[in-house]
KEKE-3310 file (N, C-alpha, C; in steps of 0.2 Angstrom, whole numbers, plus 5000, padded with zeros to 4 digits):
npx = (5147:5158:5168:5167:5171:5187:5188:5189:5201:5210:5213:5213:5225:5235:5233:5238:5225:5211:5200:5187:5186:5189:5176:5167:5167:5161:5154:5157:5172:5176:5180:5187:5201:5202:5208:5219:5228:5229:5236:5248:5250:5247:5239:5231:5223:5217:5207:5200:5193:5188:5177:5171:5165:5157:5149:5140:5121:5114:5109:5120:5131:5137:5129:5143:5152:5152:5156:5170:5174:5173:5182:5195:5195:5194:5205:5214:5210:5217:5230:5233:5235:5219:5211:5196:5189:5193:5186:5175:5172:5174:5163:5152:5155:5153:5139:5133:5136:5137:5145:5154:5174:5189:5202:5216:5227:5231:5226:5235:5238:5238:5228:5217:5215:5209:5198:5191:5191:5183:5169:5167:5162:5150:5135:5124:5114:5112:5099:5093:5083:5069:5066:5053:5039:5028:5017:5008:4996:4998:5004:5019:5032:5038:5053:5066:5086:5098:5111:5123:5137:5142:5144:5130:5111:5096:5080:5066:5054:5036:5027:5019:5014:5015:5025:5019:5019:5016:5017:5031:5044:5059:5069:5083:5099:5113:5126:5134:5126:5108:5094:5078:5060:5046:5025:5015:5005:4997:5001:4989:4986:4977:4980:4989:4981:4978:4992:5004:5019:5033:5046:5055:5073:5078:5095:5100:5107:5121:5114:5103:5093:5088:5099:5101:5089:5085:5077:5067:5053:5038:5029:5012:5000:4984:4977:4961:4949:4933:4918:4904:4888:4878:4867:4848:4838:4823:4809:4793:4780:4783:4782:4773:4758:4759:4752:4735:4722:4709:4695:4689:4690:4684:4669:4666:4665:4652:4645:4640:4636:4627:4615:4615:4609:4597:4592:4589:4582:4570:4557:4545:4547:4552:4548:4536:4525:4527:4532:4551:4557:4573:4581:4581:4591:4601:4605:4606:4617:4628:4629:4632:4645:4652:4654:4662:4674:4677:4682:4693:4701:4703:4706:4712:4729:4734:4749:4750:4757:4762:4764:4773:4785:4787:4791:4803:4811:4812:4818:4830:4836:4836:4849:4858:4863:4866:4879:4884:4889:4898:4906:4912:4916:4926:4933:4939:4943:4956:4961:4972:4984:4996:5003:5021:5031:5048:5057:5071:5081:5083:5090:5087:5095:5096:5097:5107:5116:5136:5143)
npy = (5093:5096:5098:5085:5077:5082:5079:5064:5065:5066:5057:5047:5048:5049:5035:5030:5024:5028:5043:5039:5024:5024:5030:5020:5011:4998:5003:4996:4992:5003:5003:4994:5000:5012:5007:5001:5009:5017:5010:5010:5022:5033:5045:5056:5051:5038:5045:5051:5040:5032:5045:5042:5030:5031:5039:5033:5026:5022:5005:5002:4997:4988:4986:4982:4986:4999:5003:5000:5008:5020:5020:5018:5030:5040:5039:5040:5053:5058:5054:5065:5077:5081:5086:5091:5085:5069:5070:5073:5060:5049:5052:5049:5034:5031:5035:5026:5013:5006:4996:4995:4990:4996:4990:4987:4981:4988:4998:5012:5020:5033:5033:5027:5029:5043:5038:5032:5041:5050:5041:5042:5053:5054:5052:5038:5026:5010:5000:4985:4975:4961:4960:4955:4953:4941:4944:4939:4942:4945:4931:4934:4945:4960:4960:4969:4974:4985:4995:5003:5018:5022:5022:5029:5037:5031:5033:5025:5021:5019:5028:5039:5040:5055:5058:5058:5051:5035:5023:5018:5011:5008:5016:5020:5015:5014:5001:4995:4983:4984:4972:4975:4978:4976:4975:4976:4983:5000:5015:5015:5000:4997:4988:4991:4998:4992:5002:5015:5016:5021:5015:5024:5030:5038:5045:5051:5067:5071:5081:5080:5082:5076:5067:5064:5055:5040:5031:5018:5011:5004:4996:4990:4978:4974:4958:4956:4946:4942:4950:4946:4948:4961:4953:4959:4969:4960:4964:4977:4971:4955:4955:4952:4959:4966:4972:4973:4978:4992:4988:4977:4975:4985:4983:4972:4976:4985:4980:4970:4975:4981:4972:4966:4977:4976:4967:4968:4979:4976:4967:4964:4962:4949:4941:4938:4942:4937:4933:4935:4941:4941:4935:4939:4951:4942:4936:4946:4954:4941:4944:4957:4954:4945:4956:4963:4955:4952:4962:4967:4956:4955:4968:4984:4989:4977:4968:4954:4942:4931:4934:4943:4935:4929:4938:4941:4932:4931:4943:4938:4928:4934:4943:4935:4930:4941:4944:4932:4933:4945:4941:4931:4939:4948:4940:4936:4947:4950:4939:4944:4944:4952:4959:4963:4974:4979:4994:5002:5011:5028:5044:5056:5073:5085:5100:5103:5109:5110:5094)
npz = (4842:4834:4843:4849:4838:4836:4847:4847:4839:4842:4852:4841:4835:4845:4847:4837:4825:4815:4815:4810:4815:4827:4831:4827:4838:4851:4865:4876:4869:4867:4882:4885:4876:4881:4895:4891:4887:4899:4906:4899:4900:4895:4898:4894:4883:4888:4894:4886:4879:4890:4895:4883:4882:4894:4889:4882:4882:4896:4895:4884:4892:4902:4919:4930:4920:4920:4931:4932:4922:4926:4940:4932:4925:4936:4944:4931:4930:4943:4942:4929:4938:4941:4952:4955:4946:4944:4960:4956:4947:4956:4966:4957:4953:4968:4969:4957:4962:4979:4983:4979:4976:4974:4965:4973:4970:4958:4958:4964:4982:4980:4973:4979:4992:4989:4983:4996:5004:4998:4996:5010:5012:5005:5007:5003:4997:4990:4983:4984:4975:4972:4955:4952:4961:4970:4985:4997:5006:5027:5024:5022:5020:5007:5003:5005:5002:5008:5004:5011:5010:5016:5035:5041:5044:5040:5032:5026:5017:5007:4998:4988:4970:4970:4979:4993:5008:5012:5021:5034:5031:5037:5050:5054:5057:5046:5042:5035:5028:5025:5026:5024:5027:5019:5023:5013:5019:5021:5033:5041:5041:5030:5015:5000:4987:4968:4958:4954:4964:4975:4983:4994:4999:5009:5014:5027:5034:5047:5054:5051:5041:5023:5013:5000:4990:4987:4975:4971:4959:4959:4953:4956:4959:4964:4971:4974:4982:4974:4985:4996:4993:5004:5013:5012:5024:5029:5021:5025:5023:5025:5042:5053:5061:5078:5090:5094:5087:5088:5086:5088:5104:5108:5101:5109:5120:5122:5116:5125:5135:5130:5126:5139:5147:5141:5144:5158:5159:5150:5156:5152:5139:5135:5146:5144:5152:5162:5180:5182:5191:5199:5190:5178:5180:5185:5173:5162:5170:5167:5153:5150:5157:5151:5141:5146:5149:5137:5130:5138:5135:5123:5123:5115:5108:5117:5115:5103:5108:5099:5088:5091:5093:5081:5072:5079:5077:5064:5061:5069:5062:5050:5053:5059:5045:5038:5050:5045:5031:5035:5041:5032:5020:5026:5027:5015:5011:5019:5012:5001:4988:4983:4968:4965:4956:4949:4945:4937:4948:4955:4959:4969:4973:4986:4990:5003:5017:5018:5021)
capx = (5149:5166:5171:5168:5178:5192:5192:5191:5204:5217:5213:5217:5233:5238:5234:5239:5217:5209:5193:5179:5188:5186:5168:5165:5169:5157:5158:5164:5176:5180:5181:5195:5204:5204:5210:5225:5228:5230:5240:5252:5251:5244:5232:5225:5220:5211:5202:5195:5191:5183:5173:5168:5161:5153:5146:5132:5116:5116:5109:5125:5138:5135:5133:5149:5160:5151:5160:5175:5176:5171:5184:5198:5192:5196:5211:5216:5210:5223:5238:5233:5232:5214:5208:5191:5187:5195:5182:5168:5169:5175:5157:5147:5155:5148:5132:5133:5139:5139:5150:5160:5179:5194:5209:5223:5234:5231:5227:5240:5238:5235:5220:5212:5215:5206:5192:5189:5191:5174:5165:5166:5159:5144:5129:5118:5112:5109:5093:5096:5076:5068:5062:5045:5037:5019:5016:5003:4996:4997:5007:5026:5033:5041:5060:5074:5092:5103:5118:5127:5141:5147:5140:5124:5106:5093:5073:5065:5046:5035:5027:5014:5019:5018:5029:5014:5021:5009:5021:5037:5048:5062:5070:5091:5108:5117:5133:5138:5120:5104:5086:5072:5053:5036:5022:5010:5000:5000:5000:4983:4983:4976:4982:4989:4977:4982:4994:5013:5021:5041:5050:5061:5076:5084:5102:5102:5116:5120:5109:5096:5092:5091:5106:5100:5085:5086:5071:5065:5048:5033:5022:5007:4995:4981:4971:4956:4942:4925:4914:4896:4885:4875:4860:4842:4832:4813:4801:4790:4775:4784:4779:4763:4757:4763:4747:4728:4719:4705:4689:4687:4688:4678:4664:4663:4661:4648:4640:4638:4635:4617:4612:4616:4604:4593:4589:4586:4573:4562:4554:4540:4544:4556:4545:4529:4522:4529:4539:4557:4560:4576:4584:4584:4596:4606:4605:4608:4624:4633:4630:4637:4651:4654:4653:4670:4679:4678:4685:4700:4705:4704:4708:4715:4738:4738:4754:4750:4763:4763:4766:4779:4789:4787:4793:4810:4813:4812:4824:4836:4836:4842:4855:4863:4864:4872:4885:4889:4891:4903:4912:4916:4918:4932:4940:4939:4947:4962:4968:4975:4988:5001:5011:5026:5035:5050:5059:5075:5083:5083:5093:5086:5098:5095:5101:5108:5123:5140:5144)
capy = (5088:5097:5097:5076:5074:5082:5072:5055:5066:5066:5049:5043:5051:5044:5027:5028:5023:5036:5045:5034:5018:5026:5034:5014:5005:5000:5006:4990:4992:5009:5005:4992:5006:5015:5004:4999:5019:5019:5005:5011:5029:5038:5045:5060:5046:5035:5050:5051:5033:5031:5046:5042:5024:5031:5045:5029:5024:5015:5000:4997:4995:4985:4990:4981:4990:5006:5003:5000:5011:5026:5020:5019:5038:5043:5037:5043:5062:5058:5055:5071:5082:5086:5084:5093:5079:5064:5066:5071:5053:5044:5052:5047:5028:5028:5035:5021:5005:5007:4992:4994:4991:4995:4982:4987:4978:4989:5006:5014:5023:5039:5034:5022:5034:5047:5034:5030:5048:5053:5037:5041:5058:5052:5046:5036:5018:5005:4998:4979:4971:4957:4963:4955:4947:4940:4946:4934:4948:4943:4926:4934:4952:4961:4961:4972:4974:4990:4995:5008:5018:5023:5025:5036:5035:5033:5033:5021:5026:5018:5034:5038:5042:5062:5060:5056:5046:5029:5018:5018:5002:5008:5020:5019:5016:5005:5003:4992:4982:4980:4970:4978:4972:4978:4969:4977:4988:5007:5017:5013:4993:4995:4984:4997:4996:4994:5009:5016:5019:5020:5014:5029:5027:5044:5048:5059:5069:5071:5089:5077:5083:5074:5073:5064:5050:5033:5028:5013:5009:4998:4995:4986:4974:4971:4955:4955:4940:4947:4949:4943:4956:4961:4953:4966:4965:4956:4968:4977:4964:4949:4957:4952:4965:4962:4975:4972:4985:4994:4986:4970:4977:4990:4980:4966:4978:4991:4974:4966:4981:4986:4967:4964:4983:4977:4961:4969:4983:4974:4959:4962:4957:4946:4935:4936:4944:4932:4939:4930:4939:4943:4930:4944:4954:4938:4934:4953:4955:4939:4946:4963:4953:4942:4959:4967:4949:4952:4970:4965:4948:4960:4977:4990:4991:4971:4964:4948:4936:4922:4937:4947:4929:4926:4944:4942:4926:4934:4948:4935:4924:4940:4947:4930:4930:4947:4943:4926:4936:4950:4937:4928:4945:4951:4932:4937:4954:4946:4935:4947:4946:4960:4958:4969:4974:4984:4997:5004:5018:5035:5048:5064:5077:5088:5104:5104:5114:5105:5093)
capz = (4837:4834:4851:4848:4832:4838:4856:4843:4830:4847:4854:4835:4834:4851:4844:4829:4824:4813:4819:4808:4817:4835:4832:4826:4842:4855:4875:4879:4865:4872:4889:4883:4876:4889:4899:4889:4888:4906:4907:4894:4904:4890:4903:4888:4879:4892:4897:4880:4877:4895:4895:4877:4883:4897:4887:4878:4884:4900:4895:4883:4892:4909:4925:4931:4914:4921:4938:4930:4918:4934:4943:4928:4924:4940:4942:4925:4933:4947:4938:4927:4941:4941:4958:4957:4940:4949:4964:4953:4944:4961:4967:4952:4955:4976:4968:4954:4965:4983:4984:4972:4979:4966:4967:4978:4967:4951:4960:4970:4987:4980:4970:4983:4997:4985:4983:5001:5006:4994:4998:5015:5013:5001:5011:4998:4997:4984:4984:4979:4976:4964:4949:4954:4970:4975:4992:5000:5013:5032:5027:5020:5017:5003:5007:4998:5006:5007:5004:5011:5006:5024:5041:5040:5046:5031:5031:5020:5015:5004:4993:4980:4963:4975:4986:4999:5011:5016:5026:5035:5033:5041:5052:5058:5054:5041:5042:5029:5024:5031:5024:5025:5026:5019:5026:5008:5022:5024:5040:5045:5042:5025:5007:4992:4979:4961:4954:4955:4972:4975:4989:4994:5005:5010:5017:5033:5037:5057:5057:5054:5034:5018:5008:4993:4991:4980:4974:4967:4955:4961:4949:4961:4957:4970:4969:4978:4979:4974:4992:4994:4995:5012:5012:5014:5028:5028:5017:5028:5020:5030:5047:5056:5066:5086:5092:5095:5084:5093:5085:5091:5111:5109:5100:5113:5127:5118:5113:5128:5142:5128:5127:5147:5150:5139:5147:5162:5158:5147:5158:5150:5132:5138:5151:5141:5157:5167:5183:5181:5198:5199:5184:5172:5182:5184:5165:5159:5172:5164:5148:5151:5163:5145:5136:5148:5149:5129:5130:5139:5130:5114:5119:5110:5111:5119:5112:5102:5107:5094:5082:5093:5093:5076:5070:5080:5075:5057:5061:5070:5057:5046:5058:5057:5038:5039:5052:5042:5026:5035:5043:5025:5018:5032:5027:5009:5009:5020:5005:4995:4984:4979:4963:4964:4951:4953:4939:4938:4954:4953:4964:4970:4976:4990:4992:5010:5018:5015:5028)
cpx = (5156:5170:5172:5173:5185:5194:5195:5198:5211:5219:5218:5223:5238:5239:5235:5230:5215:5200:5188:5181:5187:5179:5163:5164:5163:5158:5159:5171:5181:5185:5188:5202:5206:5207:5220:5229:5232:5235:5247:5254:5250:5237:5226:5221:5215:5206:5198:5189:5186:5179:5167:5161:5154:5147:5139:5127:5117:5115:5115:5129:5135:5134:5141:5154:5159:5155:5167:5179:5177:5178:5192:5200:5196:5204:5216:5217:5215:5228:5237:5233:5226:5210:5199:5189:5186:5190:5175:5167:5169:5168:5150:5148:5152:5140:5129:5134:5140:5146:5155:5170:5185:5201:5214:5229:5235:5228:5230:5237:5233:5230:5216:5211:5208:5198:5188:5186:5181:5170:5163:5161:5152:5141:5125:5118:5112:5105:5093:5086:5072:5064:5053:5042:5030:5019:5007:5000:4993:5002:5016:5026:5039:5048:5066:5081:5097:5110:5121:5134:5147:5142:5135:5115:5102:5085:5070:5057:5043:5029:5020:5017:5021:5022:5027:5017:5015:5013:5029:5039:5052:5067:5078:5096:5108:5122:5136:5130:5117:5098:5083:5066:5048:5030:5013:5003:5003:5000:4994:4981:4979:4979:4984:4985:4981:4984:5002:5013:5030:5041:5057:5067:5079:5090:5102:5107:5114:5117:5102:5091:5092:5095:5104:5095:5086:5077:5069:5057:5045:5029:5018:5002:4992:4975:4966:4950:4936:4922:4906:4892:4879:4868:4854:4841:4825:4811:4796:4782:4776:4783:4772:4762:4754:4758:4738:4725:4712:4697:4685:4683:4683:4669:4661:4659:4655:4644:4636:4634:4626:4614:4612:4610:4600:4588:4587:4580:4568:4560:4549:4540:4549:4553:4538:4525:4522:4536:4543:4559:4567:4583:4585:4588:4602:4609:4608:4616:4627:4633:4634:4644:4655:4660:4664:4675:4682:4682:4692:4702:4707:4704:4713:4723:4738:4744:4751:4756:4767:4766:4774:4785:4791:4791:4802:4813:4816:4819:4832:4840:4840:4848:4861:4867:4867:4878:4891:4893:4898:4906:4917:4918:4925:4938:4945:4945:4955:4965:4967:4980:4993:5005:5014:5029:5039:5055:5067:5076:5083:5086:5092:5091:5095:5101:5101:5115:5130:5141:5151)
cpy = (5090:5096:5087:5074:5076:5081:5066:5059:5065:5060:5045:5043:5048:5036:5024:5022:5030:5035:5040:5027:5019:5027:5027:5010:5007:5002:5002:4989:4998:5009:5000:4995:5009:5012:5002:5004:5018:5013:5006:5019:5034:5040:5053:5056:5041:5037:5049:5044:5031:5038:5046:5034:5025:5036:5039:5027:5020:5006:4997:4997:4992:4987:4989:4984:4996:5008:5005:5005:5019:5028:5021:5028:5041:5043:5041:5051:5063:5062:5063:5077:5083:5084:5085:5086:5072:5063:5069:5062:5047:5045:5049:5037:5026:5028:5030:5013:5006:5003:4991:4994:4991:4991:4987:4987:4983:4997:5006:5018:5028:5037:5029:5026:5041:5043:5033:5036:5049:5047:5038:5048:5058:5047:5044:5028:5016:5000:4990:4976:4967:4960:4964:4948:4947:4940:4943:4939:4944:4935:4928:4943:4953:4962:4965:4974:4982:4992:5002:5011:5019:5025:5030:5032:5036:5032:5031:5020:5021:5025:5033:5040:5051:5064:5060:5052:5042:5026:5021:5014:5004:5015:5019:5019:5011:5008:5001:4990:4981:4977:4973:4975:4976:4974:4971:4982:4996:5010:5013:5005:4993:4990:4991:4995:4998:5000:5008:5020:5018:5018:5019:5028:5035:5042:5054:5059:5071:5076:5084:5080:5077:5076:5071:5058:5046:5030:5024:5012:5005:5000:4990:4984:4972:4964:4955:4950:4944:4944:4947:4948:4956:4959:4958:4964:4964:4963:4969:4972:4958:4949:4954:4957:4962:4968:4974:4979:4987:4993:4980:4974:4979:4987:4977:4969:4983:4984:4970:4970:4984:4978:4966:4969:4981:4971:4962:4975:4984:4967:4959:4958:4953:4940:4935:4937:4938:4936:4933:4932:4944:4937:4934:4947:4950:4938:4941:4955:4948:4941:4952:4961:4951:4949:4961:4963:4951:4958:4969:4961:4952:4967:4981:4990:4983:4968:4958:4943:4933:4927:4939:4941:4929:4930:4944:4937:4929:4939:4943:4931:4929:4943:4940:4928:4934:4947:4938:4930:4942:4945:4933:4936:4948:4946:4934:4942:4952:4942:4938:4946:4951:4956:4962:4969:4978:4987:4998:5010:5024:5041:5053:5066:5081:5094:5104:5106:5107:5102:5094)
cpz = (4836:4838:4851:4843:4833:4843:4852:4839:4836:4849:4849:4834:4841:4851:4840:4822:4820:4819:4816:4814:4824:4836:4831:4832:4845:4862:4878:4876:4868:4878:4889:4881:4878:4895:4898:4890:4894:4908:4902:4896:4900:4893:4900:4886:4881:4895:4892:4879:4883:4896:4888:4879:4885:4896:4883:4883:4890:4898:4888:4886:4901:4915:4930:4926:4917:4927:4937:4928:4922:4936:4940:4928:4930:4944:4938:4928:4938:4945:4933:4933:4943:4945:4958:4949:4943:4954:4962:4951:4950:4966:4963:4950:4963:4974:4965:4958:4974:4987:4982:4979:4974:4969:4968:4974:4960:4954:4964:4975:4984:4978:4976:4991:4993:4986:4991:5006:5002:4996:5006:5015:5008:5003:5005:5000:4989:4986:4980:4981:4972:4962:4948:4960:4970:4984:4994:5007:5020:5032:5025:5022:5010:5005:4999:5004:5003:5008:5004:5009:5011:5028:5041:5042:5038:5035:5025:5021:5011:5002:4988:4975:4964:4977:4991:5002:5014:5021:5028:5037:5037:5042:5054:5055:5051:5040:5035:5021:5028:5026:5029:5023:5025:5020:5018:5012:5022:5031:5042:5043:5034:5019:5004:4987:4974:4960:4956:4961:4971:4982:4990:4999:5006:5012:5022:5035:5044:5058:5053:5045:5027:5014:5000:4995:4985:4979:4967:4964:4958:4957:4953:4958:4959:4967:4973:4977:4980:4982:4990:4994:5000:5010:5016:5018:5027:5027:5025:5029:5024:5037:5048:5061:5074:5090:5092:5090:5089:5092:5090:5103:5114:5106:5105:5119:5126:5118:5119:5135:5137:5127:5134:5150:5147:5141:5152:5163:5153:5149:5155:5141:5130:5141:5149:5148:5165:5171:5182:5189:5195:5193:5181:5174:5180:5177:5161:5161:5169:5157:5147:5154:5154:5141:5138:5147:5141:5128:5133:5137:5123:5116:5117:5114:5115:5115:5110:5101:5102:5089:5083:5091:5084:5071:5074:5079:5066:5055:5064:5066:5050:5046:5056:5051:5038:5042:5048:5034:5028:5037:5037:5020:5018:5027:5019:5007:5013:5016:4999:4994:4980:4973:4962:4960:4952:4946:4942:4944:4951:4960:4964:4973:4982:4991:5001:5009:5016:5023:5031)
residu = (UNK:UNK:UNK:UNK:UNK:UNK:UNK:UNK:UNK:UNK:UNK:UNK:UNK:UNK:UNK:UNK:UNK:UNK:UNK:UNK:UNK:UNK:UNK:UNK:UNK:UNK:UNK:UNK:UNK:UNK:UNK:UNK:UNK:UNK:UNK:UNK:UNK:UNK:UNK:UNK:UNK:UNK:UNK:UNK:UNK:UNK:UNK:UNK:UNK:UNK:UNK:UNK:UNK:UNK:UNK:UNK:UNK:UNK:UNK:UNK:UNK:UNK:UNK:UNK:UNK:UNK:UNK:UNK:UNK:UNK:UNK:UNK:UNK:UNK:UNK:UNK:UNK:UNK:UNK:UNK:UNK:UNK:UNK:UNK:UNK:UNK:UNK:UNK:UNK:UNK:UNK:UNK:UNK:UNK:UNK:UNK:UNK:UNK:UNK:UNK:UNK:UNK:UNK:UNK:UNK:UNK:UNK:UNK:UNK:UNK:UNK:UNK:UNK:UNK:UNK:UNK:UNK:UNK:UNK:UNK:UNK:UNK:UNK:UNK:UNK:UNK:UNK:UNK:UNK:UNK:UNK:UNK:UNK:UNK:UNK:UNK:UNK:UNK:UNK:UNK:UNK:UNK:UNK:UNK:UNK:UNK:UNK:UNK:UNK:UNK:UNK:UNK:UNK:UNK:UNK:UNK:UNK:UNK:UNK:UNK:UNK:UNK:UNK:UNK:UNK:UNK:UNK:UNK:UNK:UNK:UNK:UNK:UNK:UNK:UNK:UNK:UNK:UNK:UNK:UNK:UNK:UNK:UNK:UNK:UNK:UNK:UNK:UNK:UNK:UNK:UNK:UNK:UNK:UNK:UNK:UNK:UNK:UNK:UNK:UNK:UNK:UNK:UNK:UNK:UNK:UNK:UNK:UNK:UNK:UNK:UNK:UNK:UNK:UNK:UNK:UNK:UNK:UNK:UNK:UNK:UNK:UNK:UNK:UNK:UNK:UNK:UNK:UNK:UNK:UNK:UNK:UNK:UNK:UNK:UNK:UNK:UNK:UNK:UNK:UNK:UNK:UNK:UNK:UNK:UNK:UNK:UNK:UNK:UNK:UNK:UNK:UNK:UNK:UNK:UNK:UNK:UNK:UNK:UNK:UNK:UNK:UNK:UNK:UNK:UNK:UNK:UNK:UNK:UNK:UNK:UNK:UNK:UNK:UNK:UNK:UNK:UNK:UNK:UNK:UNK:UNK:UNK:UNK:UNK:UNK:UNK:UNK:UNK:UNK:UNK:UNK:UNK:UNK:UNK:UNK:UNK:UNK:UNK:UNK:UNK:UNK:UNK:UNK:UNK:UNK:UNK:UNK:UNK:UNK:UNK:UNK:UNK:UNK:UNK:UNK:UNK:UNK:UNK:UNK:UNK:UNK:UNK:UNK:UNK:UNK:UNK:UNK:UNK:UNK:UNK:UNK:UNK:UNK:UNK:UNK:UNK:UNK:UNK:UNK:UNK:UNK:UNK:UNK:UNK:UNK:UNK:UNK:UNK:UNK:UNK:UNK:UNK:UNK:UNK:UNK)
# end
């Protein structure tokens, strides 16, 4: 806090402004200040005034003041002398705006050179994406465009809230800018289900390392249309039974082979003592013949046709319902919808050797 009031108590004195009227302005107000500073070649002063602006909140002062005001700053560290200053802020302007370009007409050589120099040596991207997108899955993809700072290959991931990687959008070089495409599926052809995921873009340097990763927010919204549910199959109860039981067969033959014997050795109480002769044989063998016909037409393990039929019909008739319902199912889970949301970026570092 000291160390503040006597930056504002120097500034003021240079401006002829006291301290309360400085510590009042805003960072747009500042970066005005700063500017004029610099423009009047009071470059103590401009220092002050520009890193006071840039010392507030990001969300007050714009991203385009923030460029500015970088770019002024470094400059300012120029004309002071202070080389290691000047291409800290000329890096903290590549990593802020990769596009940024400072007019020619209003910065000299030395500082534009200075600029070109550190932008060349600082691999990073700028992730340019809409805030929020519905992704129709199978009929579009999600597209974002990047923005290089200089020649360099980069690796663009789509991520868990981990660091897991699920997808990789893109692999290669960008020289200046490229679009890039999500198609809302992971490695293996899945959808993301609802939750937070990042889209990460690295920076490799030519030994094949990352030098730092940009990573952007997706907050996901999956929609998915409710599915049918698999229809059961037939209750054992709806079955008829497709086998002969062993009663029937075995009665008829049993039934007809003791009436068939029995009509042939009792003539007596049979013919009322009358010879039939050779009749009762006859008459006894078609009954026993009756008896065996009846044991094979009904024996034991015949398949019953009418049933068998009746029973596959049952089961096909249910196989069909089940394929109908995965087929509308399949249909279902194909129109899904993603809504993307996307947050602010964020810069990891990586320690890697220098290049």
């Amino acid at each position: 806090m000291i160390r503040r009031l006597a930056l504002l108590a120097a500034i003021a004195a240079a401006l002829g402004v006291s301290p309360a009227e400085s510590a009042a302005q805003t960072p747009t107000e500042l970066l005005e200040q700063g500017i004029r500073a610099y423009r009047d070649l009071e470059f103590d002063a401009a220092a002050g005034f520009l890193r006071q602006s840039l010392a507030a909140p990001t969300r007050w002062l714009p991203a385009s003041d923030r460029s500015e005001a970088l770019a002024y700053l470094a400059a300012t560290e120029v004309f002071r002398g202070n080389a290691d200053s000047a291409e800290s802020s000329f890096r903290a302007l590549v990593l802020h705006d990769t596009r940024y370009q400072p007019d020619r007409l209003i910065f000299p050589p030395d500082v534009t050179n200075e600029y070109d120099r550190v932008r060349l040596d600082t691999k990073v991207v700028t992730i340019e994406a809409p805030t929020r997108y519905e992704l129709e899955l199978g009929e579009d993809e999600f597209a974002a465009t990047l923005y290089g700072s200089s020649f360099h290959r980069v690796r663009a991931t789509l991520q868990r809230s981990d660091g897991q990687e699920l997808a990789l959008v893109y692999r290669g070089p960008i020289v200046d800018n490229i679009d890039i495409r999500w198609d809302g599926l992971d490695a293996n052809g899945r959808y993301l289900e609802t939750g937070s995921y990042y889209l990460a873009v690295a920076s490799i340097e030519t030994a094949g390392t990352p030098v730092r990763t940009v990573r952007v927010p997706l907050n996901l919204r999956a929609n998915v249309p409710d599915t049918l549910p698999h229809p059961n199959p037939p209750a054992d109860s709806l079955f008829l039974p497709e086998i002969n039981p062993s009663g029937p067969g075995a009665e008829a033959l049993a039934g007809g082979l003791l009436v068939g014997g029995a009509l042939m050795v009792l003539p007596g109480a049979l013919a009322s003592g009358t010879d039939l002769g050779s009749t009762q044989y006859v008459v006894g063998g078609a009954v026993s013949v009756a008896g065996i016909i009846g044991f094979f037409t009904h024996r034991p393990g015949r398949p019953i046709l009418s049933n068998v039929e009746a029973n596959a019909t049952l089961r096909r008739n249910w196989q069909q319902r089940a394929e109908q319902v995965a087929r509308t199912n399949e249909a279902r889970r194909a129109d899904v919808q993603l809504i993307i949301e996307t947050g602010a970026a964020t810069i990891l570092e990586h320690r890697t050797p220098p290049q």
